[in-house]
N, C-alpha and C positions, 0 to 999 in steps of 0.2 A: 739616285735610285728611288722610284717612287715608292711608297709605304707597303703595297703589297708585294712588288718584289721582295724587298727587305725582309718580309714574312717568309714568303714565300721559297725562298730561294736557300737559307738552311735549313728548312727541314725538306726541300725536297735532294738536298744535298746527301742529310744524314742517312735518308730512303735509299737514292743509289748507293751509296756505299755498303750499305748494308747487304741489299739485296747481292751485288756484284761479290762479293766476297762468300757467301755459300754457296759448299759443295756442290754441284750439281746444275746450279745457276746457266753455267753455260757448258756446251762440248768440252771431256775432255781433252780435243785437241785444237781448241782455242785454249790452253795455257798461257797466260801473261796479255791475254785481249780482256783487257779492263780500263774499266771509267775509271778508276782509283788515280791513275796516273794524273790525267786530266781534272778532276775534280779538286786534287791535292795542289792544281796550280791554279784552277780556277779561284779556288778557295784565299789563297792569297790576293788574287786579283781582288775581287768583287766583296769581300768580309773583311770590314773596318778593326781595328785594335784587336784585342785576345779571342775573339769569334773565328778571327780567320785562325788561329791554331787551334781553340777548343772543339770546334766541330770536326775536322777530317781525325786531328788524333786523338779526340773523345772516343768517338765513332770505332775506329779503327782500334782501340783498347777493348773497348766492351766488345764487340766480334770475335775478336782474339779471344778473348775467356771464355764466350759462349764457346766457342766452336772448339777447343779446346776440350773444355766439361764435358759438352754433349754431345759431339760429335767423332771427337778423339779421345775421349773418355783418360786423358792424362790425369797423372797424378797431380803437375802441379799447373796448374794453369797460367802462370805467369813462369817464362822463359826469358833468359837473358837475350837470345837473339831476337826479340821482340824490339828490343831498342835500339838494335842495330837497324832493323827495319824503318823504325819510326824515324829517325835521326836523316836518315834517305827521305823520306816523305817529308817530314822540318825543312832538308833544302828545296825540296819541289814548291813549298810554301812560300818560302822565303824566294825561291826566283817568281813566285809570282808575284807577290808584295813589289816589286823591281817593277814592274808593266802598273798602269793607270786603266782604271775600268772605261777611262776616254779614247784609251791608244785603237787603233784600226783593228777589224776586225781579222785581216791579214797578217798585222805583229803578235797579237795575240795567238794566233794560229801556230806560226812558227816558236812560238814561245813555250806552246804547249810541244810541239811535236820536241824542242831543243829537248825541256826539259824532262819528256819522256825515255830521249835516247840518252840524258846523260843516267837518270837511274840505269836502262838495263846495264851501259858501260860499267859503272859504277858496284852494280850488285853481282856482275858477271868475275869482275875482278878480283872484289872481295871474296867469291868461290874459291876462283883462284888461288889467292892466297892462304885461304884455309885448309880448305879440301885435300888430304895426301892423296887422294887421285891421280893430283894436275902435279907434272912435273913441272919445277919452280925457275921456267926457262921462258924466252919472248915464245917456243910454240909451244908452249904448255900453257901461255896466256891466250894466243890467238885459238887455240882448242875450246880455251873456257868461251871463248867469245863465237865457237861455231859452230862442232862438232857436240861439243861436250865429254861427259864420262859415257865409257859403254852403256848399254841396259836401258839409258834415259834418252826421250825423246832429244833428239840434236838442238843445240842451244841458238839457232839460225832461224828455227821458228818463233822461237820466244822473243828476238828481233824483230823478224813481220808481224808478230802482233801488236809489238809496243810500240811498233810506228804506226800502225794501222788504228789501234784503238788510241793514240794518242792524238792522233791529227782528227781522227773521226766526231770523238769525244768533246774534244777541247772546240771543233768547229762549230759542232751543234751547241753546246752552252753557248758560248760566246753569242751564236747566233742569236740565242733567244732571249738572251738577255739584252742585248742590240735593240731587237725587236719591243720587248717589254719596257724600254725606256724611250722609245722613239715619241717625239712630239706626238700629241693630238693636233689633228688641222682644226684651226679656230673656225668659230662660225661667223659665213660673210654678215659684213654688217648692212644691212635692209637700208635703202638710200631714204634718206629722209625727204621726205616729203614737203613741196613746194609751200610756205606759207601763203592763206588764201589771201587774194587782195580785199582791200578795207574797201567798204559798200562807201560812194560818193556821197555826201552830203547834198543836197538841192540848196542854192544860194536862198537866204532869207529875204 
């Protein structure tokens, strides 16, 4: 990765993350269409040693508390389901740590869309399990995974976005960092020039 990638590339991390997580950021019915997904596998891919976990769940810690404080004015800013969340985004990290920032930009792709569709599975279930809503039967699971609870927009959409902003997300990084480490084309080398012939002597 060359020097200003390297730069470049967590803090423009920290930027989207942040941005994509407040309120109002996007439609509220683009629900679950986020970079987060993608950037939390990017993040594994492309940030070498403790970088690749400080910055997505740095990030995503201090958001939580702002948005908490200021925006949901909670008493306690720190929530145990916060680490339930995180521990979902840890494995997003960790299957990207799995991929090489050399692998195609096609594996990469699928990598990001796998691991966007195993969080929703993942975080849908967990509903599931929680939630007295959901009866604790296979169609009280396929509910969590479609329908949803009454009142709440259906959980079929929160799928079309996570594959949607997953594949979307994960293609454009990928892309540009593809791009941002691509050779420079060297400069042709100028042909050397014919040495002139030596002036004849006149015999003495």
């Amino acid at each position: 990765m060359k020097a200003n990638a390297s730069l470049w590339w967590p803090l423009g991390l920290i930027l989207a993350l942040a941005l994509a997580r407040w309120p109002g950021f996007l439609p509220d019915d683009w629900q679950n269409f986020s970079p987060v997904y993608a950037l939390a596998f990017c993040a594994g891919v492309y940030l070498r040693g403790p970088l690749a976990w400080v910055v997505p769940l740095g990030t995503l810690f201090v958001t939580d508390v702002l948005l908490n404080v200021f925006y949901y004015h909670t008493a306690f800013p720190v929530h145990p389901y916060m680490l339930v969340t995180y521990a979902f985004y840890a494995g997003l990290i960790w299957f990207g740590r799995l991929h090489s920032a050399q692998s195609s930009w096609l594996r990469l792709l699928c990598g990001g869309l796998l691991g966007a569709l195993a969080f929703y599975f993942i975080t849908n279930s967990w509903s599931w399990m929680h939630d007295p809503g959901y009866p604790k039967t296979l169609a009280g699971w396929i509910q969590a995974l479609t329908t949803g609870l009454p009142g709440f927009p259906p959980t079929w959409t929160f799928f079309r976005n996570t594959l949607m902003s997953g594949g979307l997300f994960t293609g454009l990084f990928v892309g540009a960092m593809k791009l941002s480490e691509a050779p420079e084309p060297e400069p042709e080398e100028e042909p050397e020039a014919a040495p002139e012939p030596e002036p004849e002597h006149p015999p003495a």
